[in-house]
Backbone as XML, in Angstrom:
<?xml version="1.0"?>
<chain id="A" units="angstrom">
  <residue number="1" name="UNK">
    <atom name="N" x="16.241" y="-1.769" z="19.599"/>
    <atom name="CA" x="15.241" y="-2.298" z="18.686"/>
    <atom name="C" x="15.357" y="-1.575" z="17.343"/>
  </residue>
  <residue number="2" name="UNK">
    <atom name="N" x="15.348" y="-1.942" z="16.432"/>
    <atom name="CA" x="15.544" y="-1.590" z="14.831"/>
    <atom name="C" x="14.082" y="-1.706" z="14.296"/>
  </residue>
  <residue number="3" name="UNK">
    <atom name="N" x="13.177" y="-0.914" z="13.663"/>
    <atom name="CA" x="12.459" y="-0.903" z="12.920"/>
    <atom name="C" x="12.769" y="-1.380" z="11.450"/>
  </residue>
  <residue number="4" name="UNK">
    <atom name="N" x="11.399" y="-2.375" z="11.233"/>
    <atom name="CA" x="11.114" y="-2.604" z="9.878"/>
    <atom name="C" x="11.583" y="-2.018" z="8.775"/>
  </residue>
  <residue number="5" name="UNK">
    <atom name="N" x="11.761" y="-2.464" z="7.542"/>
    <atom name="CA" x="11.947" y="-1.431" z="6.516"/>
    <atom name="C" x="10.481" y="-1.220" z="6.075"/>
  </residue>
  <residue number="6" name="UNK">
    <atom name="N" x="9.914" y="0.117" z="5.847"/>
    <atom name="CA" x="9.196" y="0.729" z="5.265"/>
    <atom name="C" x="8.667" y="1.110" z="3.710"/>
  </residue>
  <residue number="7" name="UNK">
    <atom name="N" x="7.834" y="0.839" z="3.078"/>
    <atom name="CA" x="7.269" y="0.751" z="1.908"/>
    <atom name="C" x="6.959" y="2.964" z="1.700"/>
  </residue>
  <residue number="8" name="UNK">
    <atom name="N" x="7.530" y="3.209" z="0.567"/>
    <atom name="CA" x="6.964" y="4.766" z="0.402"/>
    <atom name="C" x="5.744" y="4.642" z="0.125"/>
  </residue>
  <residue number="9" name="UNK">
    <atom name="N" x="5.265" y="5.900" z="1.601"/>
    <atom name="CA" x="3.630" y="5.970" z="1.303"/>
    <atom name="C" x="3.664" y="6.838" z="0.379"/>
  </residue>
  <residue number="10" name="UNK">
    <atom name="N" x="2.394" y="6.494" z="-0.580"/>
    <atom name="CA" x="1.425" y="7.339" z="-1.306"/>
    <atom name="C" x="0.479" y="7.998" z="-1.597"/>
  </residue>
  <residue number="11" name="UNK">
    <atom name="N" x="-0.193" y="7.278" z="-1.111"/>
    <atom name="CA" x="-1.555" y="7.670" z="-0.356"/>
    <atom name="C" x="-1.750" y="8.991" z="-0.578"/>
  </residue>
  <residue number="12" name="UNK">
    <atom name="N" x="-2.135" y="9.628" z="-1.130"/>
    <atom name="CA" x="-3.020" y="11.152" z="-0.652"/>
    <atom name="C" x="-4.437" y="11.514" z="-0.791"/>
  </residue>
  <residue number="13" name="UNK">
    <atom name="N" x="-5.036" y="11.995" z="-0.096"/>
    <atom name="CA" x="-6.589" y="12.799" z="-0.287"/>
    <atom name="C" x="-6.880" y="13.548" z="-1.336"/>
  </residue>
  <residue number="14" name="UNK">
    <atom name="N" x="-7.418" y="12.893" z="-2.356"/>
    <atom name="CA" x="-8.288" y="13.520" z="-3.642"/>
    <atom name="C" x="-8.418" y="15.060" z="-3.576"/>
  </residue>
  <residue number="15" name="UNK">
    <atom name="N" x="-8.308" y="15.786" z="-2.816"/>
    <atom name="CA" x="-8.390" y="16.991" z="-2.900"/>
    <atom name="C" x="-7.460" y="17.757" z="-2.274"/>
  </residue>
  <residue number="16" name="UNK">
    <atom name="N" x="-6.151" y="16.975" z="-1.639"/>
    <atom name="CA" x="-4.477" y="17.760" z="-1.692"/>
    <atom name="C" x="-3.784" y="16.689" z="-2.345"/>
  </residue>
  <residue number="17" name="UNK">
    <atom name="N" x="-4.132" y="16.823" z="-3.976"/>
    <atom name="CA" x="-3.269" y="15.800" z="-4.552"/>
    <atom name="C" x="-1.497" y="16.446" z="-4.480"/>
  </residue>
  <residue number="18" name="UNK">
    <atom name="N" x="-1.369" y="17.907" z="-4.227"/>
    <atom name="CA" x="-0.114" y="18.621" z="-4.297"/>
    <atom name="C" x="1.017" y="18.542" z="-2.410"/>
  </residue>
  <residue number="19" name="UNK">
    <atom name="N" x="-0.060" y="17.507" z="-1.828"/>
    <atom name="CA" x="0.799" y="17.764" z="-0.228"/>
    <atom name="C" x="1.329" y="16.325" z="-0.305"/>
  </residue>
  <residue number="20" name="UNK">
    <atom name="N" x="2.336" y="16.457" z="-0.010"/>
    <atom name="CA" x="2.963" y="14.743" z="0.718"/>
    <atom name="C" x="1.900" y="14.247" z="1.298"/>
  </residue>
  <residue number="21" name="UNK">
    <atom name="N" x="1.813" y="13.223" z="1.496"/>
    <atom name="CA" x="1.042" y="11.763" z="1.923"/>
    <atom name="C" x="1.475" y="12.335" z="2.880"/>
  </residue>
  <residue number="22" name="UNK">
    <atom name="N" x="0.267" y="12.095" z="4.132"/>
    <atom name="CA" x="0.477" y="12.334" z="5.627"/>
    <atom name="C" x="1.113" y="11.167" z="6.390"/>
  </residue>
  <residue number="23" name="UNK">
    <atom name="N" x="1.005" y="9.959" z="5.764"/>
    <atom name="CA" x="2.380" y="8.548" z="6.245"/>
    <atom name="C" x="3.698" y="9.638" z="6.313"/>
  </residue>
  <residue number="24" name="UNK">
    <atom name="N" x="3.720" y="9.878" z="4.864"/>
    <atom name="CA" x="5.379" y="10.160" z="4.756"/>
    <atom name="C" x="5.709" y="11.555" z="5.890"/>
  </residue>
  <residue number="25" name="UNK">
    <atom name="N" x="4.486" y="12.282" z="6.406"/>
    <atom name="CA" x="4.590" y="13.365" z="7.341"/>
    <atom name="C" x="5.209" y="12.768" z="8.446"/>
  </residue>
  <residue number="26" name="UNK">
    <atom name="N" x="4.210" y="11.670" z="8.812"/>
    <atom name="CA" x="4.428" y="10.859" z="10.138"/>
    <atom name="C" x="5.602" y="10.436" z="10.839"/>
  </residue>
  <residue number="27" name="UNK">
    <atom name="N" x="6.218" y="9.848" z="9.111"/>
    <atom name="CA" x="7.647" y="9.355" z="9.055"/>
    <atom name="C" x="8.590" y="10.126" z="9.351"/>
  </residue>
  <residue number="28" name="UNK">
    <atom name="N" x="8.517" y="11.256" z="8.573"/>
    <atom name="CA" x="9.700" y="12.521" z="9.484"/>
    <atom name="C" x="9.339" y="12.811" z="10.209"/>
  </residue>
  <residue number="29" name="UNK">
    <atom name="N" x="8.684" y="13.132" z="10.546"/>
    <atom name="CA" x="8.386" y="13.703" z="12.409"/>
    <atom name="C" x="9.153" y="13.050" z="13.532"/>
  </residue>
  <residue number="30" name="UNK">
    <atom name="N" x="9.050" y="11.389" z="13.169"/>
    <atom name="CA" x="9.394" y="10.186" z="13.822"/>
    <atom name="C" x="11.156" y="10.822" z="13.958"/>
  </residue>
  <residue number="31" name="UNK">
    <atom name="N" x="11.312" y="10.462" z="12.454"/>
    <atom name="CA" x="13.211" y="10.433" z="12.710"/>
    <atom name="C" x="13.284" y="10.745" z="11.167"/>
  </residue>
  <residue number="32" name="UNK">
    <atom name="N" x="14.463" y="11.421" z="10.468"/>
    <atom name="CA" x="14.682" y="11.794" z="8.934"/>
    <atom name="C" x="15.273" y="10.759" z="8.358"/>
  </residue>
  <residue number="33" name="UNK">
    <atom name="N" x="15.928" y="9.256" z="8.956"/>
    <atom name="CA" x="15.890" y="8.694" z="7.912"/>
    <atom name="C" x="15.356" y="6.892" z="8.394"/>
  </residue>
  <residue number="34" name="UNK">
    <atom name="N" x="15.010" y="6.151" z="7.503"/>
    <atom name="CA" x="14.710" y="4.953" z="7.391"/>
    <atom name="C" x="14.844" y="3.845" z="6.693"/>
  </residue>
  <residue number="35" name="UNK">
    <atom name="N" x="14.685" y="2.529" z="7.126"/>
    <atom name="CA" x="15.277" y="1.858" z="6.074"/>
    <atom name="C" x="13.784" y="1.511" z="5.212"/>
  </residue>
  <residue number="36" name="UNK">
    <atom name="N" x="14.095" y="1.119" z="3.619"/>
    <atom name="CA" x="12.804" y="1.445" z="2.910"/>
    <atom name="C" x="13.213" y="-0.087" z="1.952"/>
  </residue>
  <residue number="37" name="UNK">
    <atom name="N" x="12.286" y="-0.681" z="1.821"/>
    <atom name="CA" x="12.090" y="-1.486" z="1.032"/>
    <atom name="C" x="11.520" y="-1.431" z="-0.237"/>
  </residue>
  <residue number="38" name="UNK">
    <atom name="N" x="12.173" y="-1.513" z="-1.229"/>
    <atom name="CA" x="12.192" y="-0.735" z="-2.984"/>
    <atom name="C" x="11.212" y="-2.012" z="-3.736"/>
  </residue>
  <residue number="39" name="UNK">
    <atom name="N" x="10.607" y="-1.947" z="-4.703"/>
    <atom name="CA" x="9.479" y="-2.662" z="-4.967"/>
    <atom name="C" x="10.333" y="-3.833" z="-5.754"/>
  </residue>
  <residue number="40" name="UNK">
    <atom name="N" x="11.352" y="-4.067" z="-6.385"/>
    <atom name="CA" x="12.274" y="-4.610" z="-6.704"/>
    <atom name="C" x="12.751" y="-5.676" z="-5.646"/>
  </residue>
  <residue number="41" name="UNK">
    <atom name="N" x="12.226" y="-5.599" z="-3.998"/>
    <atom name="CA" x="13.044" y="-6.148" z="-2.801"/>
    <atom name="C" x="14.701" y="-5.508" z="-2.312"/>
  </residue>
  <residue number="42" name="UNK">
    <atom name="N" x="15.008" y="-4.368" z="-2.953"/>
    <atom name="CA" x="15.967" y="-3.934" z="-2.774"/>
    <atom name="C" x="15.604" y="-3.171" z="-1.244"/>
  </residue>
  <residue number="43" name="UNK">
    <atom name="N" x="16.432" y="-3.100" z="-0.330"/>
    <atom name="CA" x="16.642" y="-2.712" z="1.141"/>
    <atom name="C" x="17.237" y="-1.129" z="0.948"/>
  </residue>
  <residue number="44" name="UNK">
    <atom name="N" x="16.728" y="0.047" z="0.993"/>
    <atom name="CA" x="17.590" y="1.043" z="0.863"/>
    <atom name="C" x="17.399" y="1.905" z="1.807"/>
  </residue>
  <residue number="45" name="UNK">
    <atom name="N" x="17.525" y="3.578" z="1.861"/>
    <atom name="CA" x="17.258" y="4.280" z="2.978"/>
    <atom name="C" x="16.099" y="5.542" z="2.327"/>
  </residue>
  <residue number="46" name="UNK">
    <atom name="N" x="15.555" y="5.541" z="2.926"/>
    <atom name="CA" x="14.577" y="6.799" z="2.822"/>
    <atom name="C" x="14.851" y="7.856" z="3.578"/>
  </residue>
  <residue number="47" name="UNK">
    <atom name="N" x="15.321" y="8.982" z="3.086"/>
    <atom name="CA" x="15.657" y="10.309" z="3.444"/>
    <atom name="C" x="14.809" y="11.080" z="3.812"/>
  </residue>
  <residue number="48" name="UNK">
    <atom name="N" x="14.491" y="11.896" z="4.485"/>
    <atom name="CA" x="13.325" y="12.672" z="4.588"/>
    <atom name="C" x="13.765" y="14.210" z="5.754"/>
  </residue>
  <residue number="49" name="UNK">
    <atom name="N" x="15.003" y="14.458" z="6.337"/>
    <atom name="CA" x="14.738" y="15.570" z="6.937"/>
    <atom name="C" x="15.522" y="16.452" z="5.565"/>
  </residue>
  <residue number="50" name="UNK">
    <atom name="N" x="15.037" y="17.738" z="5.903"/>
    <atom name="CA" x="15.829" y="18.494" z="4.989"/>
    <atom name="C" x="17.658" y="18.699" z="5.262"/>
  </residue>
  <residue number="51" name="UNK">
    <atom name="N" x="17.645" y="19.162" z="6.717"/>
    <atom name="CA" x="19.474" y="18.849" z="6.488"/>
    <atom name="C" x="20.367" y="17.743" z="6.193"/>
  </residue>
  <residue number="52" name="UNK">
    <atom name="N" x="19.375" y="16.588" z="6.824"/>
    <atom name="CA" x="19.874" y="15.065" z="6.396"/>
    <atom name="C" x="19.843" y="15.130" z="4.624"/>
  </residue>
  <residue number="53" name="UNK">
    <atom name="N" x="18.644" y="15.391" z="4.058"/>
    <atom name="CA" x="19.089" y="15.116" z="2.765"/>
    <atom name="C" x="19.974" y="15.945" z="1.525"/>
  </residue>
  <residue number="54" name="UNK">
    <atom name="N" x="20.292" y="17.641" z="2.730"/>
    <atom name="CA" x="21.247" y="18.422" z="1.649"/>
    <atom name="C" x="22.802" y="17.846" z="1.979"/>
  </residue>
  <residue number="55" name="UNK">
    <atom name="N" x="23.427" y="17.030" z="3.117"/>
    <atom name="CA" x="23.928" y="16.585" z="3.751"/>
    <atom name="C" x="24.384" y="15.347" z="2.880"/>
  </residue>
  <residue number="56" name="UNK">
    <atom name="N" x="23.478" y="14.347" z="2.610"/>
    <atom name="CA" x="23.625" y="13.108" z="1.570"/>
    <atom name="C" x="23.814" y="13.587" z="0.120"/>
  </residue>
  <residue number="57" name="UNK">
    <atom name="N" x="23.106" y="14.620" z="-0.542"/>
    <atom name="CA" x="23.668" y="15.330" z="-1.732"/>
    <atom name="C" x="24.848" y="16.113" z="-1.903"/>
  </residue>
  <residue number="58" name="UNK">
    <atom name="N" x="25.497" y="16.814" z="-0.618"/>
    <atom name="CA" x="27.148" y="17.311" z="-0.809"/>
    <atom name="C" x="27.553" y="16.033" z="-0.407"/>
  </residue>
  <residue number="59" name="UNK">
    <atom name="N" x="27.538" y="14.775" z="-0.346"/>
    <atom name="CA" x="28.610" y="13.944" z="0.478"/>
    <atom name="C" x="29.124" y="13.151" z="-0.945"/>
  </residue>
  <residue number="60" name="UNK">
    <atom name="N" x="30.427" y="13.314" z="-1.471"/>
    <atom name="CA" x="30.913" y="12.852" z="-2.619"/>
    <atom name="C" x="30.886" y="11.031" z="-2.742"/>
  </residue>
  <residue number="61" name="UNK">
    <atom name="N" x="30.646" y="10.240" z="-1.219"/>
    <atom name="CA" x="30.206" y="8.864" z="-1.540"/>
    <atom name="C" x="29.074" y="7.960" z="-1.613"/>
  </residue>
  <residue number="62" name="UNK">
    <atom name="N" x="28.088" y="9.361" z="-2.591"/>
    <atom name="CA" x="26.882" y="9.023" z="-2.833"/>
    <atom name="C" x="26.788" y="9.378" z="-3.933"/>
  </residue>
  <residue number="63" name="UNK">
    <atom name="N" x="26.253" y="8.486" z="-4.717"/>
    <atom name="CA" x="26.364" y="8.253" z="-6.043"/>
    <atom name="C" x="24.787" y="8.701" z="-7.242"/>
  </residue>
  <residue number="64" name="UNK">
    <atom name="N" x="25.216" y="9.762" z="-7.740"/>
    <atom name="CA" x="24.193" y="10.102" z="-8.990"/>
    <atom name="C" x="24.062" y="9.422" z="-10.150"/>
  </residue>
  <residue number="65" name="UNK">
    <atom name="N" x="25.142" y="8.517" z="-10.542"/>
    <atom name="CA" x="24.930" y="7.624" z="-11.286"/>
    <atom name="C" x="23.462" y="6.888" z="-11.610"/>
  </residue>
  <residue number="66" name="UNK">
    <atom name="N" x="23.079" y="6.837" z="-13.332"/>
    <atom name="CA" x="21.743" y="6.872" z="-13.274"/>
    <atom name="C" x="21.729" y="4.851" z="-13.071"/>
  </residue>
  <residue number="67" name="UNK">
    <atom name="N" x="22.409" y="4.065" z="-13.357"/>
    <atom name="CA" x="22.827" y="2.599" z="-13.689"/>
    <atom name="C" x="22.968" y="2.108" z="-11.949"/>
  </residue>
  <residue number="68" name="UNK">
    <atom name="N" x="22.741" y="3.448" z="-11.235"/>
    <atom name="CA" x="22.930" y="2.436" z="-9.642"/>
    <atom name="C" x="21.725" y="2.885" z="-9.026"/>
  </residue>
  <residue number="69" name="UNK">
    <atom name="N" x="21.226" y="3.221" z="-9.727"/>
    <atom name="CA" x="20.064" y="4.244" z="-8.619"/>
    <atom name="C" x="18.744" y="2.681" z="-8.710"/>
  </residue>
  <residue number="70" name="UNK">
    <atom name="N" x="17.816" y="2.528" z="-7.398"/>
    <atom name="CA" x="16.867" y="1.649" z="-7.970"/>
    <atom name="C" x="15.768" y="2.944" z="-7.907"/>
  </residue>
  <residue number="71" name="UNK">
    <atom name="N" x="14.724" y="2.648" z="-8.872"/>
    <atom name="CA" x="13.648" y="3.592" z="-8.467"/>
    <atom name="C" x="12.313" y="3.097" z="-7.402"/>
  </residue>
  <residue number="72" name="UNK">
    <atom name="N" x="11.969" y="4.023" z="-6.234"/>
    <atom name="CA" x="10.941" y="3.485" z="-5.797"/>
    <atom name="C" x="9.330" y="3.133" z="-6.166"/>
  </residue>
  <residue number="73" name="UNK">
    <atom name="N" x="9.410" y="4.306" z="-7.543"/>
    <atom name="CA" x="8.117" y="3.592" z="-8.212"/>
    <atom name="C" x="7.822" y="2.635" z="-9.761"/>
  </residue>
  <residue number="74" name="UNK">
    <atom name="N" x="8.611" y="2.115" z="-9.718"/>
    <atom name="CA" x="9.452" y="1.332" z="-10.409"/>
    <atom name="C" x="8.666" y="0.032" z="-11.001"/>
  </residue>
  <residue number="75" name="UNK">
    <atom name="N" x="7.753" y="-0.117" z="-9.789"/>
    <atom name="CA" x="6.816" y="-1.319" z="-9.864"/>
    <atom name="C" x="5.542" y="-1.116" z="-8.609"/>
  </residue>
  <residue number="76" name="UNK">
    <atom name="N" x="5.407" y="0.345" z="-8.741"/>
    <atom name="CA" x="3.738" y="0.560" z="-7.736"/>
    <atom name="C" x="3.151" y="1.430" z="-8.574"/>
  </residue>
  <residue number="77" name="UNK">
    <atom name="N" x="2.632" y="0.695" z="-10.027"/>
    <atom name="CA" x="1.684" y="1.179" z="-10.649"/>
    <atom name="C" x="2.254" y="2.532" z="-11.721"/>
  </residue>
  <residue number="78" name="UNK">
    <atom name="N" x="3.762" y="3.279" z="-11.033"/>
    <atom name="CA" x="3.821" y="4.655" z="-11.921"/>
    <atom name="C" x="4.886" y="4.045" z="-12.620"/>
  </residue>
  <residue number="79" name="UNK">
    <atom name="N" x="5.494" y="4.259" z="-13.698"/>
    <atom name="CA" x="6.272" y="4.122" z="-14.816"/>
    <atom name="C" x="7.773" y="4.814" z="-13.931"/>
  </residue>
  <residue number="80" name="UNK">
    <atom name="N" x="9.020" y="4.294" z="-13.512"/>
    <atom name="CA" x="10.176" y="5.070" z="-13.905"/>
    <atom name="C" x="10.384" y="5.923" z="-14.449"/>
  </residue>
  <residue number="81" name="UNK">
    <atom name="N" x="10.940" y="7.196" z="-14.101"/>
    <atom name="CA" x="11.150" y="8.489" z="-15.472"/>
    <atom name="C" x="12.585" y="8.406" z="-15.705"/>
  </residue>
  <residue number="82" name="UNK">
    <atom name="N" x="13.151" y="7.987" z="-17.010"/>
    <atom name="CA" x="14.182" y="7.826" z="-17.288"/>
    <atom name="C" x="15.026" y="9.015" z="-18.204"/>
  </residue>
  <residue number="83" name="UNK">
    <atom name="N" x="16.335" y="9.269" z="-17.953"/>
    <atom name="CA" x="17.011" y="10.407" z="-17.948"/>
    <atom name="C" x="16.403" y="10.898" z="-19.741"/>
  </residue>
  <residue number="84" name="UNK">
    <atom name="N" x="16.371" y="12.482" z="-18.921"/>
    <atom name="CA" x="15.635" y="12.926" z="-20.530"/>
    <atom name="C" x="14.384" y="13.227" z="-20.806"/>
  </residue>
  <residue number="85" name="UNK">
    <atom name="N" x="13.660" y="12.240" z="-19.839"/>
    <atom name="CA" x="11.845" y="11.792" z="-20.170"/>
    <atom name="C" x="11.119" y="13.117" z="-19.936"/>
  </residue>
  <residue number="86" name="UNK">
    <atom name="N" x="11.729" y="13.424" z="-18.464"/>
    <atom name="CA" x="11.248" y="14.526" z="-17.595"/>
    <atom name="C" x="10.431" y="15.763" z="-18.480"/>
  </residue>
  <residue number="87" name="UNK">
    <atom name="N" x="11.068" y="16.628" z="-20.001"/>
    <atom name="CA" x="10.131" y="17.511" z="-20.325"/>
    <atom name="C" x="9.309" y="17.200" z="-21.223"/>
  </residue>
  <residue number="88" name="UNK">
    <atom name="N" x="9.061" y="15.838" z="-21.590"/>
    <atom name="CA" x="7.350" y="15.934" z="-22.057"/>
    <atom name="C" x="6.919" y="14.640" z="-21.659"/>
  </residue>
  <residue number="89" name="UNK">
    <atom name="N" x="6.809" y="14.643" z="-20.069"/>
    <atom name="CA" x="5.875" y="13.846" z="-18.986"/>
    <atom name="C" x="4.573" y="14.086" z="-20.128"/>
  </residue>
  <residue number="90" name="UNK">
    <atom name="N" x="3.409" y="12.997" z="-19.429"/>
    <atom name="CA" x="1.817" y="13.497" z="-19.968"/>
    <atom name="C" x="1.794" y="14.512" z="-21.257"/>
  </residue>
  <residue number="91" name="UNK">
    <atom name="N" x="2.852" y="14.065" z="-22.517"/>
    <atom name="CA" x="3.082" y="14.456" z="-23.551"/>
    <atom name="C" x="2.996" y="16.446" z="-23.426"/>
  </residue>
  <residue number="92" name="UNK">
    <atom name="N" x="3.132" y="16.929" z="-22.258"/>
    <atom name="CA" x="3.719" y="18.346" z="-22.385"/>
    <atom name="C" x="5.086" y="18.824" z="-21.844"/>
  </residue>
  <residue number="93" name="UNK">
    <atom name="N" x="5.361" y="19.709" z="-23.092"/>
    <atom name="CA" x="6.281" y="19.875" z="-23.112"/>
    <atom name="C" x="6.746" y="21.083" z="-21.585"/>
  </residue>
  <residue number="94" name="UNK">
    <atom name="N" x="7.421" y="20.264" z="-20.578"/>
    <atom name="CA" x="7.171" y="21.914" z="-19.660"/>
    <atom name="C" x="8.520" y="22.799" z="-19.829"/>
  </residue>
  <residue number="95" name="UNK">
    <atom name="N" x="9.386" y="22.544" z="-20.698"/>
    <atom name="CA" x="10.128" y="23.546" z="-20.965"/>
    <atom name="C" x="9.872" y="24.566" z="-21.567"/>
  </residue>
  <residue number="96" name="UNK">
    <atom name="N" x="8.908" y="24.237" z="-22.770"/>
    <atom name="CA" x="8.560" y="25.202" z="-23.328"/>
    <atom name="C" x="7.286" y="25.699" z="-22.775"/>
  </residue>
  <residue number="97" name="UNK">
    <atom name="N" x="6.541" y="25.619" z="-21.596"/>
    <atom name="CA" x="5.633" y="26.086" z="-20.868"/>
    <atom name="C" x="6.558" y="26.924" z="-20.109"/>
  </residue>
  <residue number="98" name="UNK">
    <atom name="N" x="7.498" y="26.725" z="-19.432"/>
    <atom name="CA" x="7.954" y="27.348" z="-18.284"/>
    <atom name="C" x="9.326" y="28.079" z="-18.964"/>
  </residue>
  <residue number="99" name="UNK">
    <atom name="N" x="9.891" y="27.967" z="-19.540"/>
    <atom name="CA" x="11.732" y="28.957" z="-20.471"/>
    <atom name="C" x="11.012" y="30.020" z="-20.702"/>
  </residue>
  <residue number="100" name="UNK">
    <atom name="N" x="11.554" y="31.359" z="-19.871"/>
    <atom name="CA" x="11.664" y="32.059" z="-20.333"/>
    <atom name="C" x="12.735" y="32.956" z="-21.304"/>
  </residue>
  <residue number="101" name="UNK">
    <atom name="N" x="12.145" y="33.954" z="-22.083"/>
    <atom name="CA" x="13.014" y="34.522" z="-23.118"/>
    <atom name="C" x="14.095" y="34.443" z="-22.326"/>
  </residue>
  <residue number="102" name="UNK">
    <atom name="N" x="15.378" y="34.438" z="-23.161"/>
    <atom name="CA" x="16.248" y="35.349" z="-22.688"/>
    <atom name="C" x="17.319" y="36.074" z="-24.263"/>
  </residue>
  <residue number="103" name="UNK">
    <atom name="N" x="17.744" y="36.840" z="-24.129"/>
    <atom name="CA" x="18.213" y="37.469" z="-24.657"/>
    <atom name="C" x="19.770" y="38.080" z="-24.428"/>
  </residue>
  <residue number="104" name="UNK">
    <atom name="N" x="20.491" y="38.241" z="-25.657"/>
    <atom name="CA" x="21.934" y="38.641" z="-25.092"/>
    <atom name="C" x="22.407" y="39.593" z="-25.845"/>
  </residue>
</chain>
């Protein structure tokens, strides 16, 4: 029997906005990977144990390419973060919150 593809939960409790969604707990516990349905209708896999996913990041026929990637929140309400965007999310800058000096 093959399970459904799966939608990424989001879900979290107003007051552990910083813990994974307890779906997505559920989900690894179950098994580390799944098939996930991308808001786009794209069919992909959802990763979730930790050796499974350092495992898919050394494996050279998986692709970082930013032009193949679909994003899963793409179209559930959060904006895509597109290459670059990342240090001034919510207009702060966190590089310059978080770089420290360095000196040579």
């Amino acid at each position: 029997m093959t399970d459904s593809p799966v939608t990424l939960p989001m879900a979290r409790p107003a007051d552990q906005p910083w813990d994974p969604p307890a779906d997505l707990t559920r989900l690894r516990e179950r098994k580390p990977l799944w098939r996930m349905t991308f808001p786009d209708g794209h069919v992909g896999r959802l990763a979730l144990g930790h050796e499974l996913v350092r495992s898919i990041a050394a494996d050279p026929r998986f692709s970082s390419r930013y032009e193949l990637m679909h994003h899963p929140l793409a179209d559930a309400g959060q904006p895509a973060v597109s290459v670059g965007e990342v240090p001034m999310r919510d207009g702060q800058d966190i590089y310059g919150v978080h770089r420290l000096p360095v000196t040579w």
